[in-house]
N, C-alpha and C positions, 0 to 999 in steps of 0.2 A: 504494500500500500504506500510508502515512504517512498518509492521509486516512482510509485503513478505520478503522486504528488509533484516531486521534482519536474517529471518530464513535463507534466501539464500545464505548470508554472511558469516552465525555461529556467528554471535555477542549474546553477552549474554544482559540479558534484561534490564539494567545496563548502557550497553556503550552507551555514546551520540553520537550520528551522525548524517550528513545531506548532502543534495546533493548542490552540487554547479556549477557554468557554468563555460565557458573556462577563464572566466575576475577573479572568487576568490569570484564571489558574493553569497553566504549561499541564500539559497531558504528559512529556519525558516518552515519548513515543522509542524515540532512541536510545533509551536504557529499557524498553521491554528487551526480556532474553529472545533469542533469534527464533525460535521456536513458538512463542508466543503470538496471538492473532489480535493485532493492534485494535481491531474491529469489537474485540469483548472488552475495549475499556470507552465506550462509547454509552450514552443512555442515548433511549428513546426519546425522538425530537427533539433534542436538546439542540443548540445551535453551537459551532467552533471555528474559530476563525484562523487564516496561515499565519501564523509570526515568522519573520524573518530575525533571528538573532544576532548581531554583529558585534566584535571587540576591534573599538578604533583603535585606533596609534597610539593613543594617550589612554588607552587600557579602561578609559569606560565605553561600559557598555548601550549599544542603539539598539531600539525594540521597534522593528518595522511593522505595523499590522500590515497586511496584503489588502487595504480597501482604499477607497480612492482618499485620497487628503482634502477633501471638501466634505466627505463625511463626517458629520457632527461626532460617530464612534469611533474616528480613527483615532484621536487624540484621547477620547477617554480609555479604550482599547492600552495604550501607548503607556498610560501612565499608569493603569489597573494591575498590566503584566511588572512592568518596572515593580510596580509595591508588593506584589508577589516574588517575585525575584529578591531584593531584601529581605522579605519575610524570610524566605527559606536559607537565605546566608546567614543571619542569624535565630535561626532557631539552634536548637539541641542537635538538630540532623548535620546542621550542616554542610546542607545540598549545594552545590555549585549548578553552574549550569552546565547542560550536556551530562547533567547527574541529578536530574529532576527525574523524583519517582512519583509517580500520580499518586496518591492515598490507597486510591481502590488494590491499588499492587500490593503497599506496604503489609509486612507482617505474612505475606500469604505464601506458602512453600508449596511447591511441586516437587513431587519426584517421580520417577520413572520406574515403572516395575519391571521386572527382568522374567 
């Protein structure tokens, strides 16, 4: 699903991004394990938006939503993910990004029987 996304987008293989809901919460789609169907951490009609995630030159970070800049949500989108992102830096977890675990993951073990 990550690859659809890119191709459909034109993102090159490179840029980080991740989808988010209307609250700013990072779904960490790319810290589901490989195996995992990114599609079971999804709720019904729920709405998610693409982030594009970026670290400038000067090491802060820009939060792109993927909607047009004359939308009234791009900028509250922009600053919802930003206040999410600190939260998770400091919390207990200690989440970075590209290390955003959605909640619904958290605590939950699989394993494989033989």
């Amino acid at each position: 699903m990550l690859e659809y996304i890119r191709r459909k987008c034109g993102f090159a293989s490179f840029t980080q991004f991740d989808l988010c809901d209307e609250s700013g919460a990072l779904m960490g789609l790319f810290n589901l394990p490989t195996y995992a169907y990114a599609t079971a951490q999804f709720e019904h009609k729920k709405i998610y938006y693409i982030v594009v995630l970026r670290t400038e030159s000067d090491r802060r970070l820009s939060v792109l939503p993927q909607l047009n800049r004359e939308n009234k949500l791009y900028e509250e989108l922009r600053i919802r993910v930003k206040h999410f992102l600190v939260k998770c830096d400091t919390s207990s977890e200690g989440t970075l990004i590209g290390k955003v675990t959605p909640p619904s993951v958290t605590g939950r073990t699989t394993a494989k029987k033989k």
